[in-house]
C-alpha positions in Angstrom: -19.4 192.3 -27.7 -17.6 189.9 -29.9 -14.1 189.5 -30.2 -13.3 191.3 -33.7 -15.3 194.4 -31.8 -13.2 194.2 -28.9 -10.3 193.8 -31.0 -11.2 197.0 -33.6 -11.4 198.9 -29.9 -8.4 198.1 -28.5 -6.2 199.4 -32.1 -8.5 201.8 -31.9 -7.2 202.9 -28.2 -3.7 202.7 -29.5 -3.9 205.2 -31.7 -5.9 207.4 -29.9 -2.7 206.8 -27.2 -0.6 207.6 -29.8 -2.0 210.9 -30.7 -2.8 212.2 -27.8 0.8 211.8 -27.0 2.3 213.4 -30.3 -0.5 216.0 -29.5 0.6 216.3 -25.9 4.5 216.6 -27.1 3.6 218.8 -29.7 1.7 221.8 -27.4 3.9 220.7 -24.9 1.7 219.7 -22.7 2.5 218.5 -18.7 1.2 218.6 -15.3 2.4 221.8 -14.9 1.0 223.1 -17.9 -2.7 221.6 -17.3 -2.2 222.9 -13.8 -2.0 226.8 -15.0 -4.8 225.8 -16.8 -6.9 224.3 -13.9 -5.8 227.6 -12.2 -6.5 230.4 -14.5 -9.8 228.9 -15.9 -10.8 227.3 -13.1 -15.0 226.8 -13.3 -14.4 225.9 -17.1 -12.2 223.3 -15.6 -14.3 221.8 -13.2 -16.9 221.8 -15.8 -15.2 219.6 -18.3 -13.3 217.1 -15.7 -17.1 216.6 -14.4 -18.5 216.1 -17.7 -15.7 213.7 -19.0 -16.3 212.1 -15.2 -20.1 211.4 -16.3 -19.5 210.4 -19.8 -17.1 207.6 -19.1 -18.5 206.7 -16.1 -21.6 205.7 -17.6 -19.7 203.5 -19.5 -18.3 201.3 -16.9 -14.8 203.7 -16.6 -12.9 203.4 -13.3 -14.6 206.0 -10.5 -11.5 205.5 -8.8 -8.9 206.6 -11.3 -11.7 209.8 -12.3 -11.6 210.9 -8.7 -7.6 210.5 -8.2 -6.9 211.9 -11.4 -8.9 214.9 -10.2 -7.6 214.8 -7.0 -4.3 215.9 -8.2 -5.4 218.9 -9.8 -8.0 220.5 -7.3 -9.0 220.5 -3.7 -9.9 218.7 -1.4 -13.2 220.0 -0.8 -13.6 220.6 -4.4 -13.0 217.1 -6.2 -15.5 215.5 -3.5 -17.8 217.5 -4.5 -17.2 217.3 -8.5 -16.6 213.5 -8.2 -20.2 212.9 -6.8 -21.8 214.6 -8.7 -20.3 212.7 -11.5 -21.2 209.6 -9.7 -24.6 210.5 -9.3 -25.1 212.0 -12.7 -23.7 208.7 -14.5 -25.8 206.6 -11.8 -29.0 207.9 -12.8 -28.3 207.4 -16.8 -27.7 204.1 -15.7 -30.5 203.7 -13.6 -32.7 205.2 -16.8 -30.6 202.6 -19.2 -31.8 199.8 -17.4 -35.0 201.0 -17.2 -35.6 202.2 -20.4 -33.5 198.3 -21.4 -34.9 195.9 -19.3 -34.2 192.8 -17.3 -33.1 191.2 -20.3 -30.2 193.8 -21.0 -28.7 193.4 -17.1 -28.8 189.7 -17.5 -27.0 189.7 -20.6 -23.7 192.4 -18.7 -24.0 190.1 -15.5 -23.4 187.2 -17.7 -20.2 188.9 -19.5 -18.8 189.7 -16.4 -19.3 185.5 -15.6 -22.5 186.6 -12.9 -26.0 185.3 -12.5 -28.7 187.8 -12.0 -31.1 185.3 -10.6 -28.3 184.9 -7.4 -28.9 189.0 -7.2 -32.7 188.7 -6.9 -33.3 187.1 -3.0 -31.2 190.1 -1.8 -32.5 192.6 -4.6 -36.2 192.2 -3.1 -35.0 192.1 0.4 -34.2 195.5 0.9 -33.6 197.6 -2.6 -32.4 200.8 -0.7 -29.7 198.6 1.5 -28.8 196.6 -1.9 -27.9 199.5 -3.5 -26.5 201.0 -0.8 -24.1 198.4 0.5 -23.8 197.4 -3.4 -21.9 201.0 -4.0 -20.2 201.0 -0.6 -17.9 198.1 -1.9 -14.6 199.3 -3.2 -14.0 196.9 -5.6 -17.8 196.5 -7.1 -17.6 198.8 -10.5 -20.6 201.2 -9.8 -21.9 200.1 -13.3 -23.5 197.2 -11.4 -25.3 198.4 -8.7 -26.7 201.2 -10.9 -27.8 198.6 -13.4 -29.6 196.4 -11.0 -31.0 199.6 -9.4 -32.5 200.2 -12.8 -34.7 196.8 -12.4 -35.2 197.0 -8.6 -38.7 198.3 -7.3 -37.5 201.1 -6.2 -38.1 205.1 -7.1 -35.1 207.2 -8.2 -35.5 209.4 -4.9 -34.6 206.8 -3.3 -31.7 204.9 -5.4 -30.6 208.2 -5.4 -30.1 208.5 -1.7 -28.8 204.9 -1.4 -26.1 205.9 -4.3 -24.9 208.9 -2.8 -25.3 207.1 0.9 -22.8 204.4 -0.5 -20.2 206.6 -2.7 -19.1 209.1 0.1 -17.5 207.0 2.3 -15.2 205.7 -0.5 -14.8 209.3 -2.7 -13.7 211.1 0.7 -11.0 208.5 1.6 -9.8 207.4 -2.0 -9.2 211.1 -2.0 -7.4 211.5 1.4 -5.4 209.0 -0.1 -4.2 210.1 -3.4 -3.5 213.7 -1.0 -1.5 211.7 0.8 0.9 210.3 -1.7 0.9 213.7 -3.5 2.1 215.7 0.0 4.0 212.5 1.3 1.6 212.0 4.3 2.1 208.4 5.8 -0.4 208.9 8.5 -2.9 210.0 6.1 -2.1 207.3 3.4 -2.4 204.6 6.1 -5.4 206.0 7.5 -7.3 206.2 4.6 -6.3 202.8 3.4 -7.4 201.4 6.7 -10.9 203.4 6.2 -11.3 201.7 2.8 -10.9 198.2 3.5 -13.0 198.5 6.5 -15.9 200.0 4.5 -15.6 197.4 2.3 -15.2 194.7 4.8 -18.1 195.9 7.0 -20.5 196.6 3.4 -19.4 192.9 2.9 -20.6 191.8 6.4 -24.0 192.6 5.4 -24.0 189.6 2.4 -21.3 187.4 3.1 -23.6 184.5 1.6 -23.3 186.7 -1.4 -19.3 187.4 -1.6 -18.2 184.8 -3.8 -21.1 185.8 -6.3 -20.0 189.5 -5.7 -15.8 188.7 -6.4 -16.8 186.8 -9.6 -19.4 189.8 -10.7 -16.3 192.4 -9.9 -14.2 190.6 -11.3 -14.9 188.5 -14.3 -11.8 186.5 -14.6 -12.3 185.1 -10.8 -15.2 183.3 -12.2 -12.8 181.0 -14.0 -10.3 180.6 -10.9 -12.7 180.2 -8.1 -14.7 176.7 -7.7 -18.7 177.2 -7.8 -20.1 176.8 -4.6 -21.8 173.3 -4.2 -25.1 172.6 -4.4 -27.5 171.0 -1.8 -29.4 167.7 -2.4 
């Protein structure tokens, strides 16, 4: 994406900011108001935070926010279950979009990002289901990435599906735990859940910590112009 198209979407966010906060003032809109409605039409509800959860998931939206911003408005039990089945439904378009794409097309969003697919591949062939697993048990690794290289990986959707869903529970039960933490002021739940998440992470990291400084700069693109490239044997 060049930069006049990044620029048209970012005006293009303000005002949709803008009016859906003169729309929100207007109907008078709150949390307490979108909470009746979560109660009284409740299925409809979950329908539509699910769909809106696949839709912009696909398109490389925060899991985390979806599944705290849901968090706050259902239970427990409830938004696990809603949150992965909008993981799993935006995973498998994914997959199917890298498919359907090709090698070429996850090359070319590795490289935005300031990654190199060819550092993926040793690992990729190792052991697909344990790539993709560990891959979507990483906090901070946006799910768009694992699902993409799942999409090119010799491996069948039963199993990227398994792998996806093995991965993603860990870190939708906790991140919920936590967000139901701060919401009922529950230190020992906040803390135990935070504890859970960076020892997921830690342990997935375990696995390919050959691979972590590839895997920081592939999370996060602008660490790929902070942190040194690793040196190269003669």
């Amino acid at each position: 994406m060049n930069t006049k198209k990044k620029f048209d979407l970012f005006i293009a966010f303000i005002f949709i900011s803008i009016f859906i906060a003169i729309l929100s003032e207007y109907f008078n809109l709150s949390q307490t108001s979108i909470e009746n409605f979560v109660l009284i039409n409740h299925t409809l509800s979950a329908f539509i935070y699910t769909f809106l959860f696949i839709a912009l998931a696909t398109f490389s939206f925060s899991v985390s926010v979806m599944t705290s911003l849901g968090a706050v408005f259902f239970s427990i039990p409830e938004i696990i279950i809603y949150a992965m089945i909008g993981i799993m439904g935006s995973s498998i378009i994914d997959f199917y979009i890298a498919r359907k794409l090709g090698r070429g097309y996850v090359r070319n969003y590795i490289e935005k990002r300031g990654g190199k697919l060819e550092k993926f591949d040793e690992i990729i062939e190792k052991d697909t289901f344990k790539t993709t697993m560990i891959l979507s048990a990483i906090f901070f690794v946006p799910p768009t990435i694992p699902n993409l290289l799942g999409g090119i990986m010799k491996i069948n959707l039963k199993n990227y599906s398994i792998a996806t869903f093995l991965g993603n529970i860990p870190n939708t039960i906790f991140t919920v735990l936590l967000i139901n933490g701060f919401l009922y002021s529950n230190t020992l739940q906040i803390y135990t859940s935070i504890i859970a998440l960076v020892m997921i992470t830690v342990i997935s990291l375990y696995f390919y910590k050959g691979e972590i400084r590839d895997i920081i700069k592939l999370s996060f693109p602008l660490a790929s112009k902070i942190l040194p490239t690793k040196a190269t044997k003669n």
